[in-house]
DRENROTOR-527632 format. One record per residue: x, y, z of N, C-alpha, C, O, CB in turn; residue in one letter. Coordinates in steps of 0.2 Angstrom, whole numbers, plus 2048, in hexadecimal, padded with zeros to 3 digits. Each point is the difference from the previous one (the first is absolute). Glycine has a CB too. Layout:
<nodes>
XYZXYZXYZXYZXYZA ...
</nodes>
This chain:
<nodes>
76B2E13928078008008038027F98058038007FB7F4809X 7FC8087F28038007FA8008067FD8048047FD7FA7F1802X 7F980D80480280A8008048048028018067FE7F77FB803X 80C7FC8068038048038078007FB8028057FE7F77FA810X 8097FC7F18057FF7FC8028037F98068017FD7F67F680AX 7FE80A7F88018047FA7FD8078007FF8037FB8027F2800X 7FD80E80B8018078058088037FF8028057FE7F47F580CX 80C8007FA8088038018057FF7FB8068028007F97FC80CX 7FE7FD7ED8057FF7FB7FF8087FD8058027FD7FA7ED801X 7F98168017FE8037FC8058088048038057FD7F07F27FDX 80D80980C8038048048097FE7FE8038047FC7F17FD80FX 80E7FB7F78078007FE8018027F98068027FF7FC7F5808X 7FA80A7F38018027F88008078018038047FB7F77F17FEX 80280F80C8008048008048038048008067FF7F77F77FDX 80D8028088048048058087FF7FA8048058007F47F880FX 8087FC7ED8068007FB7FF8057FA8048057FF7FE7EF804X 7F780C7F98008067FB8008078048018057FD7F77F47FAX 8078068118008098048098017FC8028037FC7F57FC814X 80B7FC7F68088017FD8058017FD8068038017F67FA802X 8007FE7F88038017F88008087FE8048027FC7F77F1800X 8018128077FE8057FD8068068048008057FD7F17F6801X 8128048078048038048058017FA8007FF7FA7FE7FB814X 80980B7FA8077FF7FE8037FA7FD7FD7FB80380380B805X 8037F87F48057F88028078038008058027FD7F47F47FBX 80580780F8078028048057F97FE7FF7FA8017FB80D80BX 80C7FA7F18047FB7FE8047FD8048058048027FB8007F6X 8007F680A8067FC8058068017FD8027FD7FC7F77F9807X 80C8107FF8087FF7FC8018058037FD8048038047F87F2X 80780380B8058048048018067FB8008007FA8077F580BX 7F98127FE8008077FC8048017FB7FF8047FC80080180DX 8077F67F68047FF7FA7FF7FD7FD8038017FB803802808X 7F57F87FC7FC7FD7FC7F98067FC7FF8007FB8067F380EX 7F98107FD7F98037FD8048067FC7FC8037FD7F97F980EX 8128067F68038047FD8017FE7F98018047FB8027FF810X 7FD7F77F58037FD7F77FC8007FD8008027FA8087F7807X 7F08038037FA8007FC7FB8077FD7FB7FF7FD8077F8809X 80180D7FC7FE8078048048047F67FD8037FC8067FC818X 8047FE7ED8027FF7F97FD7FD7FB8018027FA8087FF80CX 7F57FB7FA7FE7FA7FB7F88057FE8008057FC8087EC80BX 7F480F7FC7FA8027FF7FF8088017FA8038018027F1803X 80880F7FC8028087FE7FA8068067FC8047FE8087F97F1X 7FD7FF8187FC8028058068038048067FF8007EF7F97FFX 80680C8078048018057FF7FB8087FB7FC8028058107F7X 8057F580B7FE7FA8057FC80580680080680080C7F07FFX 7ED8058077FE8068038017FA8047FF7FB7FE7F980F7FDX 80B7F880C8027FE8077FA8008047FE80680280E8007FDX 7F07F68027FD8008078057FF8088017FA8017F48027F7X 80D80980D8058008067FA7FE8067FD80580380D8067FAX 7F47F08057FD8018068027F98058047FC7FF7F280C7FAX 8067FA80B8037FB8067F87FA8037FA8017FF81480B806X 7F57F07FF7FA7FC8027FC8028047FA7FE80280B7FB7FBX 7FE80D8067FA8048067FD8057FE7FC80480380B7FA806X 7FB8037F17FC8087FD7F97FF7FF7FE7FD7FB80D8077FEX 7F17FF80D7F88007FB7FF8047FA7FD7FC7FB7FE80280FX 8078087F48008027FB8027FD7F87FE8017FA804806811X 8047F37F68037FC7FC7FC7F97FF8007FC7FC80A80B806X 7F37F98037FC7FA8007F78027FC7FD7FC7FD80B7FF811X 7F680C7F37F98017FA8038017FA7FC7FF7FB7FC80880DX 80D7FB7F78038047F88007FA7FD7FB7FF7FB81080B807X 7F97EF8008017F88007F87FE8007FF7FA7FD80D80580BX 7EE8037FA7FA7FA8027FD8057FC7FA7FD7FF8057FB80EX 80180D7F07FB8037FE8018057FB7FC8007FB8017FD80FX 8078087F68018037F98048007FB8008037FC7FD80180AX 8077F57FC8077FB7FB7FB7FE7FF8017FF7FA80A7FD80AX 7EF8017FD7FA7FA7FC7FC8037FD7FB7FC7FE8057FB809X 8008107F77F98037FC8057FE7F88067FF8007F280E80AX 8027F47F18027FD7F98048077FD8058007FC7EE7F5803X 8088108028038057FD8098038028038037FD7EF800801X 80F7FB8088068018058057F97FC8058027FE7F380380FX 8067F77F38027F97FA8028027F98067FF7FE7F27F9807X 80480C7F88008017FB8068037FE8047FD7FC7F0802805X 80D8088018038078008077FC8038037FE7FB7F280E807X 80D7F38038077FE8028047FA7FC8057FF7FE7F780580DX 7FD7F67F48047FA7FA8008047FB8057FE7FC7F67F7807X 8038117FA8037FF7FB8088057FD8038007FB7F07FC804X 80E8078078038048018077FE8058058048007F08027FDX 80B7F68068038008058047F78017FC7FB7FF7FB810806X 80E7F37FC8007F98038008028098048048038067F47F1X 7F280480E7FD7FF8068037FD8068007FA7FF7F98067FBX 80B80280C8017FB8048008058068008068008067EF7F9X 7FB80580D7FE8028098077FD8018037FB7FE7EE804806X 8108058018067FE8057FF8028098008068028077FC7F2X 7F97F78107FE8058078058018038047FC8017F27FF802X 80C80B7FD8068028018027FF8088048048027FA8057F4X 8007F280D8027FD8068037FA7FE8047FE8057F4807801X 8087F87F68047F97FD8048017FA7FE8047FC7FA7F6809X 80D8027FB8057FE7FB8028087FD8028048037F77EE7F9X 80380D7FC8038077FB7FD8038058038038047FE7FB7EEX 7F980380D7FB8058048068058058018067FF7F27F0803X 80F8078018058048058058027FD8018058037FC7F6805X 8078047F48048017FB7FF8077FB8038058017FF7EE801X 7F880D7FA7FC8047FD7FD8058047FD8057FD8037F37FCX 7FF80980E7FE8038068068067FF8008067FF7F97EF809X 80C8087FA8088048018008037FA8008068008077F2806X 7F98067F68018037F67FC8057FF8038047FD7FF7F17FDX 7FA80B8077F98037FE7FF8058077FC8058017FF7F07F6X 80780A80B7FE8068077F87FF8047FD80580380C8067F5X 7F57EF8097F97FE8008008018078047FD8037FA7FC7F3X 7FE80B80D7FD8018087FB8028028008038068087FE7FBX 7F27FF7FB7FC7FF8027FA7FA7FB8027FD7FB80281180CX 7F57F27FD7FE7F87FB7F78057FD7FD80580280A7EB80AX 7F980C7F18037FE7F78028047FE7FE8068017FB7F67FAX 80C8048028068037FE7FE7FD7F68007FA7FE80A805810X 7F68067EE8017FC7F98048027FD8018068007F67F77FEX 80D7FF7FE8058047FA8007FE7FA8007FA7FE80880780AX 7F88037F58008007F78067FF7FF8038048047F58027F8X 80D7F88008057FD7FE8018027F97FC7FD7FC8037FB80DX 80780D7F28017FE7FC8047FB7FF8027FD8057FA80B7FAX 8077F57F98037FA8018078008028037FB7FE7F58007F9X 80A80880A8088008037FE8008098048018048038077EFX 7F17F780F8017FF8067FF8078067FE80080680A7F67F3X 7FA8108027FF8068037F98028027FC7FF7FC80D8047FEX 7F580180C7FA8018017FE8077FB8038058007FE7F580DX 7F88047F07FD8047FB7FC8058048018068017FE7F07F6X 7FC80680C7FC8038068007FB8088027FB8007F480A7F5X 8097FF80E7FE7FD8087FB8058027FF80680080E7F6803X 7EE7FD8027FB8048047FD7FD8057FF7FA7FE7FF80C7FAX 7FF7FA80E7FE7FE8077F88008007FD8047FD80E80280AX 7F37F57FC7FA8008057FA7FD7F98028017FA80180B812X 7F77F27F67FC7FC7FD7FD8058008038068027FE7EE800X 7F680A7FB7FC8077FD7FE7FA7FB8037FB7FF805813804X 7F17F37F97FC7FE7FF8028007F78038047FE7F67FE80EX 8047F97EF8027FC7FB8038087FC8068017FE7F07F2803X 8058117FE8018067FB8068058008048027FC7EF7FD805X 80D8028078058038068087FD7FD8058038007F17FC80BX 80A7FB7F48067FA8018028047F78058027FD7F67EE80EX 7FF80E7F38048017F88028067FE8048007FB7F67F8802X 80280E8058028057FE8078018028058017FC7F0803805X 80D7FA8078088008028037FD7FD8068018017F9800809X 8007FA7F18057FA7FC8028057F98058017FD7F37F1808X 8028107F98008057FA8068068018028027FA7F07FC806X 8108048068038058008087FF7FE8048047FE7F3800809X 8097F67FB8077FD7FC8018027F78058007FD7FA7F580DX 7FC80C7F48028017F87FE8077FF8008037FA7FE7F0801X 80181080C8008077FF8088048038018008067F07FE7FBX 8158067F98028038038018068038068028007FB7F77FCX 7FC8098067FE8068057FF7FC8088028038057F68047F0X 8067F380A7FC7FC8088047FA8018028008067F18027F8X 8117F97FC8047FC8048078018048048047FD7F47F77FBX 80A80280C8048018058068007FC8058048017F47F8809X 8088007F38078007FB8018047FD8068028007FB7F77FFX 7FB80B7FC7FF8047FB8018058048058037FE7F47F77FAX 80480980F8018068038087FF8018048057FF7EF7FD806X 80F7F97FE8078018038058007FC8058028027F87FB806X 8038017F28038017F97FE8068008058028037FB7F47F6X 7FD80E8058018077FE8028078078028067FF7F47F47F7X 80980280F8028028058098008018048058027F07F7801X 80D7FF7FC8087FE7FD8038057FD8058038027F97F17FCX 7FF80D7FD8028027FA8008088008048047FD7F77F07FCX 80280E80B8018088027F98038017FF80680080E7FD7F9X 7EC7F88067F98047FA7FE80180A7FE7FB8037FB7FD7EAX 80880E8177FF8018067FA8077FF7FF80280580F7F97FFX 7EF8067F87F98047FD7F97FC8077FE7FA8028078077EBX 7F98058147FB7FF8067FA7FA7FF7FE7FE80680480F7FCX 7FC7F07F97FF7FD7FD8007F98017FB7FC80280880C7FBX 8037F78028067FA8018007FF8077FF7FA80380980B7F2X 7FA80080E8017FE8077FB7FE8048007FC80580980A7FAX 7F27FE8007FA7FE8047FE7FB7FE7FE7FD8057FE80C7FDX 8027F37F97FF7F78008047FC8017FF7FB8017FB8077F7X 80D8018088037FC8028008008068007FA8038058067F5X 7FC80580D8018008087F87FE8037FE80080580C80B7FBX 7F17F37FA7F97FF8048027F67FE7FF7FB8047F68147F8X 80E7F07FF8017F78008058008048007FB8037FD8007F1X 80780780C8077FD8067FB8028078017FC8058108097F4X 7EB7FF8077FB7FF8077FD7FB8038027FC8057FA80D7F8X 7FF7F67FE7FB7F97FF8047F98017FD7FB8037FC80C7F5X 80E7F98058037FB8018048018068057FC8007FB8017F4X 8018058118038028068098007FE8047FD8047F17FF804X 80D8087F18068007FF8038078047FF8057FF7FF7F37F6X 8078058118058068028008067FB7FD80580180A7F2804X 7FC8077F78018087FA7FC8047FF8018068008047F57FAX 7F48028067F98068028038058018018047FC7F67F580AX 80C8098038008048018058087FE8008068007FB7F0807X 80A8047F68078067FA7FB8027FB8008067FF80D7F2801X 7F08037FC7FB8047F97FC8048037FF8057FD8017F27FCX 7FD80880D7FA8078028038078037FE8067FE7FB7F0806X 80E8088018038077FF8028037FC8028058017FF7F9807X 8018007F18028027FC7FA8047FB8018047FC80A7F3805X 7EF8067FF7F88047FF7FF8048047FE8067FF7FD7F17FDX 80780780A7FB8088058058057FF8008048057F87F6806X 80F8067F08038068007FE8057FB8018067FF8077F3806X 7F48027F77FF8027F87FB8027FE7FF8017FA8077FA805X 7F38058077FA8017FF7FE8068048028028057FB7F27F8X 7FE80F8007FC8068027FA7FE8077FD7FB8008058097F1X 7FD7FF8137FE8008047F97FE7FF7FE7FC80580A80B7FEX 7F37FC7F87FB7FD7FE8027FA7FC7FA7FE7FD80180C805X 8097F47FC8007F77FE8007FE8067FD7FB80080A8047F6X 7FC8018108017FD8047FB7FF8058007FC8058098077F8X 7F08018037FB8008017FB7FC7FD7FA7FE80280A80B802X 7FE7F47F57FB7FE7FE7FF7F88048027FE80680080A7EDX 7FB7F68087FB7F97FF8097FA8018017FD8047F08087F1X 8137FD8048047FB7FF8048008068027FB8037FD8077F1X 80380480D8077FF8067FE7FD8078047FF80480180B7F6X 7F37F58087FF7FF8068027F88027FF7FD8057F780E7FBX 80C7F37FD8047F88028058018028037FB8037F97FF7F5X 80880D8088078058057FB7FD8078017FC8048058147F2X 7F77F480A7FE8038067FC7FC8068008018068018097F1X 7FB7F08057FC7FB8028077FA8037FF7FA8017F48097F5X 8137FF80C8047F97FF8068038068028057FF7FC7F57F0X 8038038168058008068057FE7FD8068018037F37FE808X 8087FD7EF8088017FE8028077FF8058038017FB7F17F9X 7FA80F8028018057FA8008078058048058007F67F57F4X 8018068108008088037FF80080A7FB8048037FD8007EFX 80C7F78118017FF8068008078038018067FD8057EE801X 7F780B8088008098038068038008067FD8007F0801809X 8098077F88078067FF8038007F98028057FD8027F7810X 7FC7FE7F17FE8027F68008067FD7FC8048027FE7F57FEX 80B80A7FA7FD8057FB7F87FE7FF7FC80480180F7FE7FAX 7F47F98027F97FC7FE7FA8028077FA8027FE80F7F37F9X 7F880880F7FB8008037FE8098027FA8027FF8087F0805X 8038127FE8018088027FB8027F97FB8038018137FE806X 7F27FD7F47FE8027F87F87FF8017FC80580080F7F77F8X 7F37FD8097FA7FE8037FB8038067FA7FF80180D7F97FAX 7FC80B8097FF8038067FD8077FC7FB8017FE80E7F880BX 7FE80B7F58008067FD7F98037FC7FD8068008107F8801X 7F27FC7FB7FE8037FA7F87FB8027FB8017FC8128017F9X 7F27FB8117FA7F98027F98047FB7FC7FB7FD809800815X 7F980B7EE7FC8017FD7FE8017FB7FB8038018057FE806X 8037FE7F38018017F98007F98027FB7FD7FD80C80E7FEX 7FE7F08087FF7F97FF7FB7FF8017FF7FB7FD809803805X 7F18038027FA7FE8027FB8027F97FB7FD80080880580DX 8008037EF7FD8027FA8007FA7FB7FC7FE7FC80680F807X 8057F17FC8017FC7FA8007FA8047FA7FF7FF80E8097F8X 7FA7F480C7FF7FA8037FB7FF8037FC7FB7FD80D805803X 7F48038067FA7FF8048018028078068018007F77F57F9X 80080B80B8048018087FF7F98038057FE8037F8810800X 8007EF7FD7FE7F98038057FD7FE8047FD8057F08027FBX 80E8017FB8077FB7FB8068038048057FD8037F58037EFX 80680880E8068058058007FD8068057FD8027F980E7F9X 7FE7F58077FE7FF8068037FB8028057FF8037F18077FCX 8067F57FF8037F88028067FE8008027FB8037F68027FAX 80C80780080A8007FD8048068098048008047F88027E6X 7FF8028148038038068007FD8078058008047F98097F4X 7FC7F48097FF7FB8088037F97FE7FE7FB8037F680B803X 80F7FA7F58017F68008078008048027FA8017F78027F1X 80B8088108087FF8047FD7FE8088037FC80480680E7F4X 7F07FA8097FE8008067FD7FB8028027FE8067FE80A7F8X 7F97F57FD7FD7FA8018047FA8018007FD8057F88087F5X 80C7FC8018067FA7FF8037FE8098017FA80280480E7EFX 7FB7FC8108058018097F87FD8038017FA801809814800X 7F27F48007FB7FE8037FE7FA7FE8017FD8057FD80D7FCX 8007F27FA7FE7FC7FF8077F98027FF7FA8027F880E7F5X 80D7FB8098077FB8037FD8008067FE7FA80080D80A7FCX 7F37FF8097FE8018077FA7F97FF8017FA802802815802X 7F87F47F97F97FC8008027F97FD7FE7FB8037FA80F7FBX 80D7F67FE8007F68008047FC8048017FA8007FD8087F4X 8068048108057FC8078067FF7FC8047FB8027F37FD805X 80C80E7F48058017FC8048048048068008007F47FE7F5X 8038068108048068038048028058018058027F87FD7FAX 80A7F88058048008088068057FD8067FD8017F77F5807X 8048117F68078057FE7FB8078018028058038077F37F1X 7F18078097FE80A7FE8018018097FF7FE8057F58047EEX 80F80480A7FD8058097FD8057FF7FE8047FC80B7FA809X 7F68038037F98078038038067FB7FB8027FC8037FB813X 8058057F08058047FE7FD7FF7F77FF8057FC80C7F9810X 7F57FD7F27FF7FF7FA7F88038007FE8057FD80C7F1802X 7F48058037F88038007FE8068037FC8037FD8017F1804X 80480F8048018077FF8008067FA7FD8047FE8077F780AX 8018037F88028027F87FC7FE7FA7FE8057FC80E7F9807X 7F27FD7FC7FA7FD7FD7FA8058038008057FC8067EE803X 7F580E8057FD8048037FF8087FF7FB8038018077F2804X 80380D7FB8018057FC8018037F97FF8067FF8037F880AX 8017FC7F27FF8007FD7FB8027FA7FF8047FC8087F980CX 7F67FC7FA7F87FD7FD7FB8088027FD8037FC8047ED809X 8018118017F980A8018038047FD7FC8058018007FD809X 80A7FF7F38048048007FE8017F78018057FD80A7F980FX 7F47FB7F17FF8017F87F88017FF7FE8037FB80C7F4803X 7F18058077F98037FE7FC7FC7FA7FC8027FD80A809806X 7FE7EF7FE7FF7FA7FC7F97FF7FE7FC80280480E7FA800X 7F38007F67F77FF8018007F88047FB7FD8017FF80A7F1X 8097F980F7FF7F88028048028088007FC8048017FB7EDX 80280D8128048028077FD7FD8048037FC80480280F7FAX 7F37F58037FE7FE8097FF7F97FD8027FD8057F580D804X 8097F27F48007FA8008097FE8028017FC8047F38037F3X 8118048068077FE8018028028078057FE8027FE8037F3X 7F980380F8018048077FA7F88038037FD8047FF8167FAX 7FA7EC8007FC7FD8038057F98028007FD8067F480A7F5X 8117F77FD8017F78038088038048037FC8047F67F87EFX 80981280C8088028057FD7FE8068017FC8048068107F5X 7F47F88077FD7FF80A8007F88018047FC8047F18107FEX 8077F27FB8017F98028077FB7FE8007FA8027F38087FDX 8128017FD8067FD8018038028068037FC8047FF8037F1X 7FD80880D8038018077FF7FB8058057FD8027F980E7FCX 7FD7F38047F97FE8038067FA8038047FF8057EE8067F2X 80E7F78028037FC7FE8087FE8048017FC8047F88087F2X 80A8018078078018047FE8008057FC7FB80080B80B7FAX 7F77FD80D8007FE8068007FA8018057FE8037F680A7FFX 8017F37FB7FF7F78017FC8028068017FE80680B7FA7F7X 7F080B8047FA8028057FA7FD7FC7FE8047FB80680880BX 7F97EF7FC7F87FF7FD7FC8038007FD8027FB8037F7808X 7FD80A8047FD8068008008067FE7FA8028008067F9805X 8048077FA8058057FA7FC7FF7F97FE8057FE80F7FA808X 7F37FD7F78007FE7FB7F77FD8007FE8007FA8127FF805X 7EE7FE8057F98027FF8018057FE8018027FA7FB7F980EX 80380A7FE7FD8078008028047FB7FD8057FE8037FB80CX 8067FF7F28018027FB7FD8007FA7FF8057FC8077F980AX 7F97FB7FA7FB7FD7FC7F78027FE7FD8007FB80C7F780BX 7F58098017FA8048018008087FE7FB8027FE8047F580AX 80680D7F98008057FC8018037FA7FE8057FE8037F9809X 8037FA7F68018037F97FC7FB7FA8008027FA80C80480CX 7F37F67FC7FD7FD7FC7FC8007FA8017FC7FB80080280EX 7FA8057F97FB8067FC8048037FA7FD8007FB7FD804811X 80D7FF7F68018037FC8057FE7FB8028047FB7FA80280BX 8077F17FA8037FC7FC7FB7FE7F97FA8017FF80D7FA80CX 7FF8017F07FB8027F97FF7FA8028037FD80580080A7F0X 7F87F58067FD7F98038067FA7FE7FF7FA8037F480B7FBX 8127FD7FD8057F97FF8037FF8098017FB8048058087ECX 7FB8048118037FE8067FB7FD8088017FB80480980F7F6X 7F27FA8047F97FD8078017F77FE7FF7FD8057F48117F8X 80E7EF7FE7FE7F87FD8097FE8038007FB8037F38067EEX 81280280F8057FC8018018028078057FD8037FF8027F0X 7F98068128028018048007FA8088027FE8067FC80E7F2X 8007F48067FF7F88058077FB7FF8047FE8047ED8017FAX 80F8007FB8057FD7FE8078038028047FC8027F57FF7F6X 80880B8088068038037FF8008078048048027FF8027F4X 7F97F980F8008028067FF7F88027FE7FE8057FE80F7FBX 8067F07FD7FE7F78028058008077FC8008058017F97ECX 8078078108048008047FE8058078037FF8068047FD7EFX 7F780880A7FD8048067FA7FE8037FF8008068068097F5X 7F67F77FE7FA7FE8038007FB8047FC7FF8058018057F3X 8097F68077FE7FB8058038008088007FD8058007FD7F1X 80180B8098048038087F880280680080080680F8087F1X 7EC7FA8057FA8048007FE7FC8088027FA8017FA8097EEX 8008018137FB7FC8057FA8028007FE8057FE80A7F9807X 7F57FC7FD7F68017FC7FE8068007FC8017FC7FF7F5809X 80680E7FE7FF8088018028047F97FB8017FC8077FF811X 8028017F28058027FA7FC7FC7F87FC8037FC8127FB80EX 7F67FB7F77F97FC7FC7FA8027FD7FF8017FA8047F980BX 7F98078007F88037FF8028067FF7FA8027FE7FD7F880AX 80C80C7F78008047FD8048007FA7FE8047FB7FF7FF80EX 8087F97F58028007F87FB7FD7FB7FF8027FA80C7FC80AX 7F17FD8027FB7FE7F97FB8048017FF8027FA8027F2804X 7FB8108077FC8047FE8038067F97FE8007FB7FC7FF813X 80B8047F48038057FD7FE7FC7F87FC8037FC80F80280FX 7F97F57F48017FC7F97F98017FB7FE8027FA80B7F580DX 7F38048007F98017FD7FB8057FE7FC7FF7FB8067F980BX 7FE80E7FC7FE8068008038057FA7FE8057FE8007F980EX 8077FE7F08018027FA8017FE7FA8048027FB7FE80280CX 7FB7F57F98017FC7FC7F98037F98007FD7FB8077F7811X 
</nodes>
């Protein structure tokens, strides 16, 4: 008893010196961490997240507690969290324009945002993004101050219309059309601008931006990749389909998927018989014919990638039980035979 006892006393010293080695996130209200912020000649950094976020829940269990991640923000930063579903949290949500999770904000001291940026990503990842706040070229204030101020140079506007992206700010889309008036056709092919063209806010079909993409798709296959092309150009499509396959689809119509269907052959995609293969079985689907959707199934099966072969059962859960032992013995043969 007395080993085990002092087992868990030597484990508790250690999960506290783990700790100690983190963020320290400070218990205080933003206008408090704002004064301290003053006092110890730091800036404040905002952790936004909420209690359902798994994303916010590893940044919190795992890369807030590495020592070097401790190291670099205590000495730079006064620290605190707010779940923007309670109290200030919600308040500071409104202020700050916070909508999606983890959300973080660097703060200088009067409270203005320095930098803003979204989504977790691993210790090294996190810091580099924190780093770009004292970079002004990269942070989000520093761009829109000079954006303000008239410095509209191609430059300028592309980091800035790439952080107002990342942070899903409306304006994105004014700073980008005011770039794609001002760049050359091979800028707009490169590397940097394809975050235009990868995004249904920025280059929705019938678009200057997507028509451009289309036009020029093989020069884009040169500098980007076609697999990369590729996947950008069937994702309006999949997108439709995959609605069908998770029982999202009672709106799409025949008509729709038609159009879809012609589409998809019409582009010549590397990945197309697999997007033809799961359309047939959304068809399949729409009827609410079992049989249908067996056979469907049995045909195309073969030519699904394997994420979907492993979730397809799960999206057909509701059909399959409709099945009769006949039907049955052939979904699991089918299942088994390609496992």
């Amino acid at each position: 008893m007395k080993k085990i006892v002092v087992l868990i006393s030597l484990l508790l010293m250690e999960v506290a010196v783990f700790s100690q080695g983190g963020i320290d996130f400070r218990s205080m209200t933003l206008k408090e961490a704002l004064l301290k912020a003053r006092e110890e000649k730091k800036l404040v950094f905002v952790d936004c997240y909420t209690s359902w976020c798994l994303p916010c829940k590893y940044m919190a269990d795992v890369v807030f507690q590495e020592k070097n991640v401790g190291d670099f923000m205590n000495s730079e930063f006064v620290c605190v969290k707010y779940d923007m579903e309670k109290e200030e949290g919600s308040e500071l949500a409104k202020k700050y324009n916070v909508k999606a999770y983890p959300t973080f904000l660097i703060l200088d001291l009067c409270g203005s945002v320095r930098h803003k940026f979204i989504g977790g990503g691993d210790a090294e990842q996190f810091v580099l993004r924190v780093k770009e706040a004292f970079d002004e070229n990269r942070a989000l204030g520093k761009l829109a101050e000079k954006y303000r101020l008239g410095d509209k140079s191609c430059e300028v506007l592309l980091y800035y219309a790439k952080v107002l992206a990342n942070t899903y700010d409306e304006k994105a889309k004014d700073v980008i059309n005011e770039l794609w008036a001002m760049t050359t056709d091979e800028e707009k092919i490169s590397a940097d601008y394809w975050f235009i063209f990868e995004d249904d806010r920025f280059s929705p079909q019938g678009s200057d931006m997507a028509l451009f993409l289309l036009k020029n798709r093989e020069r884009f296959n040169e500098k980007i990749g076609r697999e990369t092309v590729d996947t950008r150009l069937g994702k309006k499509w999949d997108d439709l389909i995959m609605k069908i396959l998770r029982g999202e689809g009672a709106k799409v119509s025949d008509e729709q998927l038609t159009v879809a269907k012609r589409t998809i052959r019409s582009l010549n995609l590397l990945h197309g018989d697999e997007l033809l293969a799961k359309l047939a079985i959304a068809k399949a689907i729409k009827t609410d014919d079992v049989e249908c959707v067996i056979k469907a199934c049995e045909k195309q099966y073969e030519k699904l990638e394997p994420s979907i072969r492993r979730l397809l059962p799960y999206y057909l859960s509701k059909i399959l039980a409709k099945t009769d032992a006949s039907q049955r013995e052939r979904w699991e043969r089918l299942t088994d035979s390609n496992r």
